[in-house]
Chimera marker file (.cmm) of the C-alpha trace (Angstrom):
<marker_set name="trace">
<marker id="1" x="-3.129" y="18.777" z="-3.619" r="1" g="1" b="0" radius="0.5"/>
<marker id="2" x="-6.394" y="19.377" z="-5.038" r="1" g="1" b="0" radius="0.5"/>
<marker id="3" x="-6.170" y="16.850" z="-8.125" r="1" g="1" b="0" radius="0.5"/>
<marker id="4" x="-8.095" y="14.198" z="-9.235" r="1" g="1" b="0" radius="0.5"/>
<marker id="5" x="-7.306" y="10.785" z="-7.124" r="1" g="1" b="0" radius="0.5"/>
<marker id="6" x="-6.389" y="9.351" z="-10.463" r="1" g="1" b="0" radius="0.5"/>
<marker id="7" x="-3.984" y="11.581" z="-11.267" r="1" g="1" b="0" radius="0.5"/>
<marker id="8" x="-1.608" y="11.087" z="-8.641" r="1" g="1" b="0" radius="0.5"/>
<marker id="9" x="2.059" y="10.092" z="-9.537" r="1" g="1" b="0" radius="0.5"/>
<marker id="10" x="4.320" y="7.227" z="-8.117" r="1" g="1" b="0" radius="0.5"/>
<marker id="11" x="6.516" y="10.192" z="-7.192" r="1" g="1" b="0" radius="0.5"/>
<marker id="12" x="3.799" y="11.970" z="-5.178" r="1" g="1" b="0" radius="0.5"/>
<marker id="13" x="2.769" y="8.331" z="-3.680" r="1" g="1" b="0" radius="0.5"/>
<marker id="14" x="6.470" y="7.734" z="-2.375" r="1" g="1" b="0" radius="0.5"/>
<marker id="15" x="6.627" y="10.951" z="-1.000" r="1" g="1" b="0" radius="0.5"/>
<marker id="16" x="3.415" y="10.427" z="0.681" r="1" g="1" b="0" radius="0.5"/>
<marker id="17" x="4.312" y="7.178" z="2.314" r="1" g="1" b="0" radius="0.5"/>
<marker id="18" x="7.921" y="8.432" z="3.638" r="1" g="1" b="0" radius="0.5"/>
<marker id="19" x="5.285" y="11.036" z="5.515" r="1" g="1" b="0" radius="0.5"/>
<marker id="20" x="3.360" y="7.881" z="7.371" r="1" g="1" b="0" radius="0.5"/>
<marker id="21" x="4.373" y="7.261" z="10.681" r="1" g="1" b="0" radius="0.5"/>
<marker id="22" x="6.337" y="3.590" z="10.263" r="1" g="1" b="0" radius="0.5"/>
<marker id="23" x="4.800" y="0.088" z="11.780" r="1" g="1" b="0" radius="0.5"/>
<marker id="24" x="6.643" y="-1.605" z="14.471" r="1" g="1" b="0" radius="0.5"/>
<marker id="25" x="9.592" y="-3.639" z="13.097" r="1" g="1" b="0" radius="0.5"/>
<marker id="26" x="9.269" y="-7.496" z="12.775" r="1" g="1" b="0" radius="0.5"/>
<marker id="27" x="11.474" y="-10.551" z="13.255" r="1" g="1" b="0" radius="0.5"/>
<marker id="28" x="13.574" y="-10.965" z="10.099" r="1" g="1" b="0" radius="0.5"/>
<marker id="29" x="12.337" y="-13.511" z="7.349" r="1" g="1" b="0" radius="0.5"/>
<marker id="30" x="8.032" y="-13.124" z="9.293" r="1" g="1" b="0" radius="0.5"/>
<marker id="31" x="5.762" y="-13.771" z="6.265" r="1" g="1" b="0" radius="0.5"/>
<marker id="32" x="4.546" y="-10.945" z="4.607" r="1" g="1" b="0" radius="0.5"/>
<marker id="33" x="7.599" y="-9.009" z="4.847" r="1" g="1" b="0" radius="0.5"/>
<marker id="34" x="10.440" y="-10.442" z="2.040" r="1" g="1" b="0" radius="0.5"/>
<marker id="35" x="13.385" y="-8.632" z="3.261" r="1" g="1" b="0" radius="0.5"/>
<marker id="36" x="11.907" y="-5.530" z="4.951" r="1" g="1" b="0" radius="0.5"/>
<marker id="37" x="10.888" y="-5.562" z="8.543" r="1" g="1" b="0" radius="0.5"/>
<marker id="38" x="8.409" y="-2.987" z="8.018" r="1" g="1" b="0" radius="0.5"/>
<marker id="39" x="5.070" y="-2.677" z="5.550" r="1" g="1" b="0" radius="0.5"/>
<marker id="40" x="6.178" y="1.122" z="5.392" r="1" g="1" b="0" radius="0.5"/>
<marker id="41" x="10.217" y="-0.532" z="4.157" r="1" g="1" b="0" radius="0.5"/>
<marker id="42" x="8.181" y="-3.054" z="2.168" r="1" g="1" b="0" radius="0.5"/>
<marker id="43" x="6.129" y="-0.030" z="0.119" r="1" g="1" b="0" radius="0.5"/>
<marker id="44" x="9.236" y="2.007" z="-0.608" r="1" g="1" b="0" radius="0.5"/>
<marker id="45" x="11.549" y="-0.980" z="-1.708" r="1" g="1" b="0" radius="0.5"/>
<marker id="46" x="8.474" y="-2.409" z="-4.008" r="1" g="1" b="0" radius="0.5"/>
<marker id="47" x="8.120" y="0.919" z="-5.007" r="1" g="1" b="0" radius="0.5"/>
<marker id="48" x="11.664" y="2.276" z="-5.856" r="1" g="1" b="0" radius="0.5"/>
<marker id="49" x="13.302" y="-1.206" z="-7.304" r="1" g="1" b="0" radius="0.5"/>
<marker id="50" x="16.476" y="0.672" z="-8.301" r="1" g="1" b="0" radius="0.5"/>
<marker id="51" x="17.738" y="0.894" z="-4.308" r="1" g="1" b="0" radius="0.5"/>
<marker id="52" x="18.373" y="-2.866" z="-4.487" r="1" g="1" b="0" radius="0.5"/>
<marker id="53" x="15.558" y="-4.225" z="-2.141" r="1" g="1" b="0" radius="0.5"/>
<marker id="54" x="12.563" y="-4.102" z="-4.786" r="1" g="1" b="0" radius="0.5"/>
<marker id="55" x="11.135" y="-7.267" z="-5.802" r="1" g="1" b="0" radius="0.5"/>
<marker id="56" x="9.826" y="-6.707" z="-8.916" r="1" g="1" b="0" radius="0.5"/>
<marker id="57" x="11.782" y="-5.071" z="-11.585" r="1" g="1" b="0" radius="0.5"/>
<marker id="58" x="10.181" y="-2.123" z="-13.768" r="1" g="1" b="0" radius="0.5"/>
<marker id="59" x="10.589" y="1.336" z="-15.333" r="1" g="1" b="0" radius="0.5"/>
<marker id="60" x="10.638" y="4.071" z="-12.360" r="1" g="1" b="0" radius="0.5"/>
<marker id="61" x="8.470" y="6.688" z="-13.682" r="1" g="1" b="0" radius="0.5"/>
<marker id="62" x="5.073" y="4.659" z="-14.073" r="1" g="1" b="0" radius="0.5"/>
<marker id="63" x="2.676" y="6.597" z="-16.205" r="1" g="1" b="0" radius="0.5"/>
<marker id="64" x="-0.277" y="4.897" z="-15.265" r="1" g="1" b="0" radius="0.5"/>
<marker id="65" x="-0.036" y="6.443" z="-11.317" r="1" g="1" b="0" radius="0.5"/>
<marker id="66" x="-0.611" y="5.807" z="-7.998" r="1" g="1" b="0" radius="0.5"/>
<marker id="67" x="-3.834" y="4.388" z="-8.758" r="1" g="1" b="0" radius="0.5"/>
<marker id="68" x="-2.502" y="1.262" z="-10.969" r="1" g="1" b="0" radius="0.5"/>
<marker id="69" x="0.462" y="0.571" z="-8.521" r="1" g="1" b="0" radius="0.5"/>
<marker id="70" x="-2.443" y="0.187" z="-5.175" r="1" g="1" b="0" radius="0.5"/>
<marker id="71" x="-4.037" y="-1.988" z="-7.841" r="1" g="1" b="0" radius="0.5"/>
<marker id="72" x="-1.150" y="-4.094" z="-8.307" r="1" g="1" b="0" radius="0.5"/>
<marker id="73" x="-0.345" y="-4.595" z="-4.387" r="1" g="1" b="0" radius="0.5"/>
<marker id="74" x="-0.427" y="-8.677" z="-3.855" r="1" g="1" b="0" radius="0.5"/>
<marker id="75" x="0.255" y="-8.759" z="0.160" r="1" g="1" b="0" radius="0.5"/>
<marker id="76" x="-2.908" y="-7.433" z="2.164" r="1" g="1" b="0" radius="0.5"/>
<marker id="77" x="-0.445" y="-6.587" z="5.193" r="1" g="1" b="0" radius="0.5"/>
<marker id="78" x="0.731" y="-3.909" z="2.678" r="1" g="1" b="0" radius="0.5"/>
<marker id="79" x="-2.679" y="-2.370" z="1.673" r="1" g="1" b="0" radius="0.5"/>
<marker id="80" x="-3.789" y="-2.506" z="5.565" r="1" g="1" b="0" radius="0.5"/>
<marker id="81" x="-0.994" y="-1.027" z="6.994" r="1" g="1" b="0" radius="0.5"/>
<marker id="82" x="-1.349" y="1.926" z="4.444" r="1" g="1" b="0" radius="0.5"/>
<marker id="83" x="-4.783" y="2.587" z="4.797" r="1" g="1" b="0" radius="0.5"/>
<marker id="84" x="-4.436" y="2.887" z="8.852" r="1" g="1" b="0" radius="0.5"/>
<marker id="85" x="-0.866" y="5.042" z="8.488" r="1" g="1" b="0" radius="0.5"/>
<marker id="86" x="-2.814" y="7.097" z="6.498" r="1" g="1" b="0" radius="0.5"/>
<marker id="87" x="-6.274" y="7.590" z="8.606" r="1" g="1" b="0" radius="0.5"/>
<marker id="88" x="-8.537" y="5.920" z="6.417" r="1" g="1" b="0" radius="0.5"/>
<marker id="89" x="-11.384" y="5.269" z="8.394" r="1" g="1" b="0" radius="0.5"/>
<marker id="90" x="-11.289" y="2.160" z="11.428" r="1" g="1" b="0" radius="0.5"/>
<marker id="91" x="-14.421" y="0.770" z="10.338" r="1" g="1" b="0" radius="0.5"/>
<marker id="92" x="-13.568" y="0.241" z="6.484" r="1" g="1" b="0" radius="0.5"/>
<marker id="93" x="-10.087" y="-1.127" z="7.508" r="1" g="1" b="0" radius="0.5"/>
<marker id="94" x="-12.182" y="-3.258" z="9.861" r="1" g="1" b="0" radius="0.5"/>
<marker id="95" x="-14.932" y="-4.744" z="7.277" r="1" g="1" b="0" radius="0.5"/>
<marker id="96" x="-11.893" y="-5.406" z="4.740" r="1" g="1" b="0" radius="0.5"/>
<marker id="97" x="-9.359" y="-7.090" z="7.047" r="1" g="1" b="0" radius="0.5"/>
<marker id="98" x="-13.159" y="-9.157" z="8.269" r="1" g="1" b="0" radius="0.5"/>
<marker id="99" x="-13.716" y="-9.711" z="4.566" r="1" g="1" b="0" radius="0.5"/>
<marker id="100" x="-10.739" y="-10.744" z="3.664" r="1" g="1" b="0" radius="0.5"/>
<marker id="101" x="-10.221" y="-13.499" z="6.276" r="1" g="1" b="0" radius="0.5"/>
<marker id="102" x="-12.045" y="-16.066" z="4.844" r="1" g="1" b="0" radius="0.5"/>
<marker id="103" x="-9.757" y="-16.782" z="2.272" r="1" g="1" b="0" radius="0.5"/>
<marker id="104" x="-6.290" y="-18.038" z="1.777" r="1" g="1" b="0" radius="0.5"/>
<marker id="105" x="-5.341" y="-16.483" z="-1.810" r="1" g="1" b="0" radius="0.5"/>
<marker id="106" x="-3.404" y="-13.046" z="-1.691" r="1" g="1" b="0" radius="0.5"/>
<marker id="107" x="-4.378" y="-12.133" z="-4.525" r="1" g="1" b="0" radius="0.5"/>
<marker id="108" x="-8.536" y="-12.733" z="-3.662" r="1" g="1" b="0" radius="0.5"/>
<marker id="109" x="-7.353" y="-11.559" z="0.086" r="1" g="1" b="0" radius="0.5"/>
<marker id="110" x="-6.058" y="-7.939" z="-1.881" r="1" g="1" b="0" radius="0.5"/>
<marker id="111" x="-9.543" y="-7.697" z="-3.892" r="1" g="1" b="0" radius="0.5"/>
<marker id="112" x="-11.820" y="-7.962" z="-1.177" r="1" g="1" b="0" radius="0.5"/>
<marker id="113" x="-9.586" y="-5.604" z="0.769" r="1" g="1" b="0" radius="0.5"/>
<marker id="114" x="-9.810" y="-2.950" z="-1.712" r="1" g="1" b="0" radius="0.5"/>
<marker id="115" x="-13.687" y="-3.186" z="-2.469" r="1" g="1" b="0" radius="0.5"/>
<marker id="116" x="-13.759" y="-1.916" z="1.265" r="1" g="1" b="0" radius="0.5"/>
<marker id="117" x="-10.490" y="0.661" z="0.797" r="1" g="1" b="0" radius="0.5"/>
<marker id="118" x="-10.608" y="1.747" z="-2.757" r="1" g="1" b="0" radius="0.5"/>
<marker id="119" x="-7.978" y="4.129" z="-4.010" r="1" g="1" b="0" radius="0.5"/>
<marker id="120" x="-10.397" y="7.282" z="-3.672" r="1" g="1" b="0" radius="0.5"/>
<marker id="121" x="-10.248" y="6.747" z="0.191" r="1" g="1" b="0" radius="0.5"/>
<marker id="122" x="-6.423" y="6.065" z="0.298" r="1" g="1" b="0" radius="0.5"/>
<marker id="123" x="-5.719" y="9.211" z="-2.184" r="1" g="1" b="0" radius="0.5"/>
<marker id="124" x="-7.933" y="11.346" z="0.000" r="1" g="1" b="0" radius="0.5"/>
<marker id="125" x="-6.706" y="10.085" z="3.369" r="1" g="1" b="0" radius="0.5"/>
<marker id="126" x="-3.195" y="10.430" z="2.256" r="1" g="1" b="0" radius="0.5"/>
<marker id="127" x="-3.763" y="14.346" z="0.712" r="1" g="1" b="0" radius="0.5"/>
<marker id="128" x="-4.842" y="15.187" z="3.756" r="1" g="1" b="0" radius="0.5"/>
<marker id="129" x="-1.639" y="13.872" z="5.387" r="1" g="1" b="0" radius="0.5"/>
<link id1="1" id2="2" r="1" g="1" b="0" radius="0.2"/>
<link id1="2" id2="3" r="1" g="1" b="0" radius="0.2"/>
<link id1="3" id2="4" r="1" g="1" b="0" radius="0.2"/>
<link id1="4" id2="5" r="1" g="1" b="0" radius="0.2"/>
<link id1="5" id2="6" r="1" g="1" b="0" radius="0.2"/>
<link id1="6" id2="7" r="1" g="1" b="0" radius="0.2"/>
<link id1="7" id2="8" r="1" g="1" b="0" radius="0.2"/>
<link id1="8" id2="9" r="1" g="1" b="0" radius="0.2"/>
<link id1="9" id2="10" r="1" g="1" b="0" radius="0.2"/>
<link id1="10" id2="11" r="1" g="1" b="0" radius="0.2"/>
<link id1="11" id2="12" r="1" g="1" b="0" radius="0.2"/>
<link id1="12" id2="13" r="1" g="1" b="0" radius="0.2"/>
<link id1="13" id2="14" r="1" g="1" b="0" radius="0.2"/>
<link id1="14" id2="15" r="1" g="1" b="0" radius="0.2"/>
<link id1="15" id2="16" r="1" g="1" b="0" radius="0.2"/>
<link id1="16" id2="17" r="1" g="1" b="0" radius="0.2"/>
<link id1="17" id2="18" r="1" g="1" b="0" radius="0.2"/>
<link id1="18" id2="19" r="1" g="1" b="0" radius="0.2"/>
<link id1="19" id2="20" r="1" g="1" b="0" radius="0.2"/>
<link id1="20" id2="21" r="1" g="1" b="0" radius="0.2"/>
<link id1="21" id2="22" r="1" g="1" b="0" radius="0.2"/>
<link id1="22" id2="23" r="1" g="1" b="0" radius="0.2"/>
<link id1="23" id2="24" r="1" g="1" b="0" radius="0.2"/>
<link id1="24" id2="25" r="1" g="1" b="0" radius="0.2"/>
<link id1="25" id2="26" r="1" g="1" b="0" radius="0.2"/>
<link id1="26" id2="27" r="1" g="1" b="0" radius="0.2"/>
<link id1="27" id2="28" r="1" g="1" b="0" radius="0.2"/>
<link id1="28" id2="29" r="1" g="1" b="0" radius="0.2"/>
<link id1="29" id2="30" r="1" g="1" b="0" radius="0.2"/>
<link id1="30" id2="31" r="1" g="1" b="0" radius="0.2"/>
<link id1="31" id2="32" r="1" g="1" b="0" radius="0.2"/>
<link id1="32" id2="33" r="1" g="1" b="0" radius="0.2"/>
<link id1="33" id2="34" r="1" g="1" b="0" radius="0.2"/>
<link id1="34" id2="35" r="1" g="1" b="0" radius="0.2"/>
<link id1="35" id2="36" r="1" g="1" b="0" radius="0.2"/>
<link id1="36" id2="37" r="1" g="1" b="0" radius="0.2"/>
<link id1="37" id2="38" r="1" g="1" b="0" radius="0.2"/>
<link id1="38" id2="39" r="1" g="1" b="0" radius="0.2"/>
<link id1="39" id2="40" r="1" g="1" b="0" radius="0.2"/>
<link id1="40" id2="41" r="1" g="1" b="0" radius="0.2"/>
<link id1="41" id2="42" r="1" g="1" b="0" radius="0.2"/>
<link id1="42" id2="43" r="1" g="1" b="0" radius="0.2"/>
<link id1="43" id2="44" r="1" g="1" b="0" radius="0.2"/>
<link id1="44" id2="45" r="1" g="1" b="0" radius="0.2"/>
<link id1="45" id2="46" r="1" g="1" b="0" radius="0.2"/>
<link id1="46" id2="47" r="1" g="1" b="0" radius="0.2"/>
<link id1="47" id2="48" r="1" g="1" b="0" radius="0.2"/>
<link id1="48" id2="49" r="1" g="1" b="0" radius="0.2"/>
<link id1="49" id2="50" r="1" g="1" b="0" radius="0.2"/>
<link id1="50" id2="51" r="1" g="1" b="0" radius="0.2"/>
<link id1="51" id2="52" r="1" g="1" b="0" radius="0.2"/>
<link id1="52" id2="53" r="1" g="1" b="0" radius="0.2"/>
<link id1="53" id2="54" r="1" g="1" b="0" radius="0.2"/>
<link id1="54" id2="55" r="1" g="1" b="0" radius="0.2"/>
<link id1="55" id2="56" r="1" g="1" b="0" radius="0.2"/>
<link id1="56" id2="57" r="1" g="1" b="0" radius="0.2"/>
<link id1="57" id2="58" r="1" g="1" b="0" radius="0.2"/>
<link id1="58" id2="59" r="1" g="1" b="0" radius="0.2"/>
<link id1="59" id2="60" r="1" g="1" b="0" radius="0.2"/>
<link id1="60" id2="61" r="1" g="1" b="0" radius="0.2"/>
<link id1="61" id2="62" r="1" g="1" b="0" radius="0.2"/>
<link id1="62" id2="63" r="1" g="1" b="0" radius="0.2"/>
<link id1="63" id2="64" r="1" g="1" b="0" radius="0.2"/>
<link id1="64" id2="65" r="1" g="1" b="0" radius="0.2"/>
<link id1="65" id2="66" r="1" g="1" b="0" radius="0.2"/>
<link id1="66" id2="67" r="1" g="1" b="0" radius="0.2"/>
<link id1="67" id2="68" r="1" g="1" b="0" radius="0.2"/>
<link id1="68" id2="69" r="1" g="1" b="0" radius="0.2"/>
<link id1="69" id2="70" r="1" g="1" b="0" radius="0.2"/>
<link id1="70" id2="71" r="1" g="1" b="0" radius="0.2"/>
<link id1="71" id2="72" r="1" g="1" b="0" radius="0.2"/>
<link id1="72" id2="73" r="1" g="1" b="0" radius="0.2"/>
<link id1="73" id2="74" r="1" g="1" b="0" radius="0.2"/>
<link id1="74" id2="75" r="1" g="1" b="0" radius="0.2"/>
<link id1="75" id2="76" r="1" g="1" b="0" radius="0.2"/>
<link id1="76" id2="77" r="1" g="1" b="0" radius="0.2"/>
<link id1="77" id2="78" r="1" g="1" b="0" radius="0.2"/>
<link id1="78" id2="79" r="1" g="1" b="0" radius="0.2"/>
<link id1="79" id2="80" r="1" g="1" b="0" radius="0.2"/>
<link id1="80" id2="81" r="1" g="1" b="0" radius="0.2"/>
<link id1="81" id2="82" r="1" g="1" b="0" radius="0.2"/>
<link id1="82" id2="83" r="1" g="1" b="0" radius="0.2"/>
<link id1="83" id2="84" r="1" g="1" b="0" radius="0.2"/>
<link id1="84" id2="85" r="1" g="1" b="0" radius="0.2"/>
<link id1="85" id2="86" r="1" g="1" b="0" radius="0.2"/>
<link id1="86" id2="87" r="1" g="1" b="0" radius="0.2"/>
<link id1="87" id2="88" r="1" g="1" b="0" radius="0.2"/>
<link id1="88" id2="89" r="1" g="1" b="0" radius="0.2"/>
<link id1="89" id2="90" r="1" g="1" b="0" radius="0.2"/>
<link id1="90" id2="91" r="1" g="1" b="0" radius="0.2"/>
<link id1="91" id2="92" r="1" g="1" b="0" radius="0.2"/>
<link id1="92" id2="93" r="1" g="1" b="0" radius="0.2"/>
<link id1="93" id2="94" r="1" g="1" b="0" radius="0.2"/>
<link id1="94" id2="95" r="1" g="1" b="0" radius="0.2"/>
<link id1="95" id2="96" r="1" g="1" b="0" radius="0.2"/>
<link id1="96" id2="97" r="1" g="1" b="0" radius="0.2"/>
<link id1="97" id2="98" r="1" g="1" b="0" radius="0.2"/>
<link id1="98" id2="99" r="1" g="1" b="0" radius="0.2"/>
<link id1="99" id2="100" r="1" g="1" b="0" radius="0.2"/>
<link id1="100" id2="101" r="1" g="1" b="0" radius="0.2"/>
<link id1="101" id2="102" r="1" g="1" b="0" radius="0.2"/>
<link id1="102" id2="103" r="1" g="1" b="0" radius="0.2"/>
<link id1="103" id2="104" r="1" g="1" b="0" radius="0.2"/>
<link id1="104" id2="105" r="1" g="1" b="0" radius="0.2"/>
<link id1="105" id2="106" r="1" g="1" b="0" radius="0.2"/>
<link id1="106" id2="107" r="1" g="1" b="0" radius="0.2"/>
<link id1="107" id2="108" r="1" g="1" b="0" radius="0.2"/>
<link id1="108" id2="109" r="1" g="1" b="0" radius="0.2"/>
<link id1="109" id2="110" r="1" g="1" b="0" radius="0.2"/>
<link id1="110" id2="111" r="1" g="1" b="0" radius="0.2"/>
<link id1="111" id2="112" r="1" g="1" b="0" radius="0.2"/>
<link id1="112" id2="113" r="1" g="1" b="0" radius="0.2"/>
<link id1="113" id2="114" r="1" g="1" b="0" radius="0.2"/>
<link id1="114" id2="115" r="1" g="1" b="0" radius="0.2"/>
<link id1="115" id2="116" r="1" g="1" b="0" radius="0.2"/>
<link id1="116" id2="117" r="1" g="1" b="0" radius="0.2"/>
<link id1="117" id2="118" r="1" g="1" b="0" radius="0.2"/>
<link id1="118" id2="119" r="1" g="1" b="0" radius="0.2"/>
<link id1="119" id2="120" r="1" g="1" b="0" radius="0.2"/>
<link id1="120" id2="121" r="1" g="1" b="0" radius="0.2"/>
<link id1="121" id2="122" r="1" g="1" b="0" radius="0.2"/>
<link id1="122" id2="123" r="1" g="1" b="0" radius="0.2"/>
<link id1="123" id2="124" r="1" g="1" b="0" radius="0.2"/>
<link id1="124" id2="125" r="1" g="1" b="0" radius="0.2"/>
<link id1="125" id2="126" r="1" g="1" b="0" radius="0.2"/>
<link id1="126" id2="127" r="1" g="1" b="0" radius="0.2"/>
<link id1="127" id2="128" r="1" g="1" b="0" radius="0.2"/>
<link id1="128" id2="129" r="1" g="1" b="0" radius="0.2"/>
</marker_set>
């Protein structure tokens, strides 16, 4: 796909991540995980609410893109699993999981994780999936 980074849909962003090779399955109920036992389970439930496992209810369809929803993303484990399934490079994944250590707030944990893995670098990695 040879579009902008911004422009990518939901759609093309689920279709991307059923590509990735899945992460090893964990204990029911570990932290991090709500009812999935996977990050790669836990991205396509949060992203396709209507199949019952979502967590968060909105309109399918999301005009704003790919781009908004990896914006959105509270749980690091999510936005570090997808940036290794999808090659981005071992030494930004490093600095942001390093970065993001020092603090115990999701949310703050999420930030500093994607001022080392911005969208750009997750669009690209994944187009060249």
């Amino acid at each position: 796909m040879t579009s902008q980074p911004n422009s990518h849909s939901v759609e093309w962003f689920v279709d991307a991540i059923r590509r990735l090779p899945s992460d090893e399955p964990v204990p029911p109920r570990t932290p991090g995980y709500n009812v999935y036992r996977t990050q790669k389970d836990h991205w396509l439930g949060w992203l396709q609410p209507s199949n019952g496992t979502g967590t968060y209810a909105r309109r399918s369809g999301d005009e704003r893109g790919a781009q908004h929803v990896y914006g959105q993303i509270g749980e690091p484990l999510m936005l570090l699993w997808l940036a290794s399934a999808a090659g981005v490079r071992k030494e930004a994944i490093d600095q942001a999981r390093a970065a993001s250590s020092n603090t115990a707030n999701l949310r703050s944990k999420c930030g500093k994780i994607r001022a080392h893995i911005p969208w750009a670098d997750v669009a690209a990695a994944l187009s060249s999936q």
